[in-house]
C-alpha positions as MATLAB code, in Angstrom:
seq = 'XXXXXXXXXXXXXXXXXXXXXXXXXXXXXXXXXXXXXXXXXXXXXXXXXXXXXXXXXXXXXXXXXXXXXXXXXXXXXXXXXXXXXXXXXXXXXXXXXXXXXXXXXXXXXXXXXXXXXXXXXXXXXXXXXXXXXXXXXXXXXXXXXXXXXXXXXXXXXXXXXXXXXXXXXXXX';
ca = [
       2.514  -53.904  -32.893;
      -0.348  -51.529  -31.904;
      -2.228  -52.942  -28.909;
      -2.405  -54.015  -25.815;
      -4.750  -56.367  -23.174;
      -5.520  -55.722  -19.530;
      -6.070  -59.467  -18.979;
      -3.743  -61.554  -20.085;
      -4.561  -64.632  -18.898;
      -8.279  -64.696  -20.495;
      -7.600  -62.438  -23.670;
      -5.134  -62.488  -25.985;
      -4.971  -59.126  -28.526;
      -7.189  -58.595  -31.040;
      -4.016  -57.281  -33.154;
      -1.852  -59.909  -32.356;
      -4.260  -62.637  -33.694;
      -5.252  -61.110  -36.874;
      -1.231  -59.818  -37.514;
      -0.297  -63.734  -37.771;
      -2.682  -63.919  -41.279;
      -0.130  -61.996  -43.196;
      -2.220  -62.266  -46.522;
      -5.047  -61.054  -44.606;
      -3.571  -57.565  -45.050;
      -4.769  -57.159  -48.889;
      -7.093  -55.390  -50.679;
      -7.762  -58.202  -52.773;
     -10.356  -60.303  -50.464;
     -13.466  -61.877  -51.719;
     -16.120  -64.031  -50.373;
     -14.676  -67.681  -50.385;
     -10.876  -66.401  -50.392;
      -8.877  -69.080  -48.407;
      -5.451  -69.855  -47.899;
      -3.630  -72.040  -45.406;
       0.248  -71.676  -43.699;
       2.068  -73.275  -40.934;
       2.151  -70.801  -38.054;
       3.524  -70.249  -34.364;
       3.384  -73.512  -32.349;
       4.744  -74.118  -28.339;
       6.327  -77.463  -29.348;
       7.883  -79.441  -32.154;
       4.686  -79.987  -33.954;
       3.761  -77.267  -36.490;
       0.581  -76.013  -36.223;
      -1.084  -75.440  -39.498;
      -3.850  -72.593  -40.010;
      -6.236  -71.883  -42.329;
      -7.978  -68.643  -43.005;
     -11.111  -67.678  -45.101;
     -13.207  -64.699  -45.867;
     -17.151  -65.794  -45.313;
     -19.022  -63.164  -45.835;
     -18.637  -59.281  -46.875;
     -22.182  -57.971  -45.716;
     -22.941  -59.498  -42.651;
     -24.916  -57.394  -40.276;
     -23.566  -57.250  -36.396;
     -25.099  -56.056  -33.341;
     -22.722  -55.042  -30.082;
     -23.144  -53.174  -26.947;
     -22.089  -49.738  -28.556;
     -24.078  -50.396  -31.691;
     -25.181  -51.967  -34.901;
     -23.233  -52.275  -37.861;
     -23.968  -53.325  -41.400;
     -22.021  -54.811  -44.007;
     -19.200  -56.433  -42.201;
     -16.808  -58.810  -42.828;
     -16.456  -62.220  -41.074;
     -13.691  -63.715  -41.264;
     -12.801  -67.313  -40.007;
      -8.928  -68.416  -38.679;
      -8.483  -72.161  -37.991;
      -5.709  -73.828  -36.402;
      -4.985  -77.491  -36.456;
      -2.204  -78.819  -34.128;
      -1.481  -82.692  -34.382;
      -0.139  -82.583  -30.468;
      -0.995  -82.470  -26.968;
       1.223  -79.859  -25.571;
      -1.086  -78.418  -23.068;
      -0.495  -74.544  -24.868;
      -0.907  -75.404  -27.921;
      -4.280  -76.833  -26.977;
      -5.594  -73.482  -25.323;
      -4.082  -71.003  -27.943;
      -5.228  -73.098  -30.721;
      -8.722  -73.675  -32.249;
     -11.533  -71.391  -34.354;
     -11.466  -67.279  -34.510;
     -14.131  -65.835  -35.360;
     -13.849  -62.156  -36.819;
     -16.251  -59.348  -37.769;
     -14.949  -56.312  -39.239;
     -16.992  -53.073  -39.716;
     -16.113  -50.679  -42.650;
     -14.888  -47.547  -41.148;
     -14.554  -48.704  -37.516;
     -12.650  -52.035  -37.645;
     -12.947  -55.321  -35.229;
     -16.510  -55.200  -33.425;
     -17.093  -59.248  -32.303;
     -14.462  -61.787  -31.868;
     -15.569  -65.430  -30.877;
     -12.753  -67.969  -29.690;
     -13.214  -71.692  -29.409;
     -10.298  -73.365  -28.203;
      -9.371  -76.490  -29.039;
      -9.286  -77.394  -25.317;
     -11.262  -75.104  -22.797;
     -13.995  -72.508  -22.644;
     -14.940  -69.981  -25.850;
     -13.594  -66.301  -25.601;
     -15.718  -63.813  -26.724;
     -15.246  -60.561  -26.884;
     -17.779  -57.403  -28.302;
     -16.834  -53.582  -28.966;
     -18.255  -51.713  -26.159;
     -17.226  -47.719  -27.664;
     -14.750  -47.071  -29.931;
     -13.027  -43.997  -31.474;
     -11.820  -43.592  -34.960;
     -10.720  -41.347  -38.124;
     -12.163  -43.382  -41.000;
      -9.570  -44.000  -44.008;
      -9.280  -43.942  -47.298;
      -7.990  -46.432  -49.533;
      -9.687  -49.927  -49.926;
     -10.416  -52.784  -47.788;
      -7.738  -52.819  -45.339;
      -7.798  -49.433  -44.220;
     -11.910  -49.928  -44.720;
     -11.930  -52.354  -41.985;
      -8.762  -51.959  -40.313;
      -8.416  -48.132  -39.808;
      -5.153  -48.310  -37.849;
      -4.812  -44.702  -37.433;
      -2.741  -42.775  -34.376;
      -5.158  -41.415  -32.193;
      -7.939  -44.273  -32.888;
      -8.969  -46.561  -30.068;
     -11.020  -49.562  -29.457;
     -12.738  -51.135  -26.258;
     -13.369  -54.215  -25.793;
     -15.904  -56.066  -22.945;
     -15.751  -59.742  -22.050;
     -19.012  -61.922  -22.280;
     -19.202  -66.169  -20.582;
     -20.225  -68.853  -22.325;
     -23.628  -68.072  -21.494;
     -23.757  -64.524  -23.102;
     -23.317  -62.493  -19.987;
     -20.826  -59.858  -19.175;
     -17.826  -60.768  -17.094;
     -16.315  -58.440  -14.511;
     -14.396  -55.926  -15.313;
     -10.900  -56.973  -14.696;
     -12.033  -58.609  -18.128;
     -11.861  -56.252  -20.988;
      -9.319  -54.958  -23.778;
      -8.421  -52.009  -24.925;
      -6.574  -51.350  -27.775;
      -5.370  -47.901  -28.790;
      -2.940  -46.882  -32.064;
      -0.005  -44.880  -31.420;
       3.078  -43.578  -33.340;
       6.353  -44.683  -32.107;
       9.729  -43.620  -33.185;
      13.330  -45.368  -32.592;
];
């Protein structure tokens, strides 16, 4: 899986979150499109997520820009437990995609302890070809995207605090 984090125990990866909503990867979205699957869960208790597409032309402002027509997307997860993981990797993602460029805001609510959020500070990347997913997920080697850290209160954290996420080829 392309991508990696520099801070582990505030971040998780961009990728990794979005690669868990297996029918996100289809060029068949629309505004409204929801579906809902069990997925990973650090106990017995499955956790159940739901995912849905709210808006297509949402307009997004970041440090290394403004971009129009996005896509926001919205990841749930529900876990009936109290297993103290579950509780911090589980809650309400947040995701705006920009055609041509790819993730530019994530927000993070956990169901127990502070909001993540995370804002494209520069990127670099070949646009695609070839409807929505390689619109707003441009996954091609050589591209790379920066990420910077913000509190609760808006403000950006050090910078021990940032991800950055770069596509590469590799072979067996």
């Amino acid at each position: 899986m392309p991508g990696f984090s520099k801070c582990r125990r505030y971040c998780s990866s961009i990728i990794g979150l979005i690669s868990k909503i297996e029918p996100f990867l289809s060029d068949y979205l629309h505004v409204g499109y929801t579906f809902e699957k069990n997925t990973l869960s650090y106990s017995h208790v499955p956790v159940r997520s739901r995912f849905e597409v709210l808006s297509l032309n949402e307009h997004v402002s970041v440090p290394c820009g403004t971009f129009d027509d996005c896509l926001h997307t919205r990841y749930q997860n529900y876990v009936a437990d109290t297993n103290e993981i579950n509780q911090i990797t589980n809650g309400t993602t947040d995701i705006w995609y920009a055609p041509n460029v790819g993730v530019v805001k994530v927000t993070f609510q956990p169901l127990k302890g502070d909001p993540n959020h995370y804002e494209l500070k520069e990127y670099h990347v070949t646009p695609s070809s070839g409807g929505l997913v390689k619109t707003y997920l441009p996954l091609s080697v050589g591209n790379w995207w920066s990420y910077e850290y913000f509190d609760v209160n808006g403000k950006p954290q050090s910078l021990n605090r940032f991800m950055k996420i770069k596509a590469k080829y590799y072979s067996n």
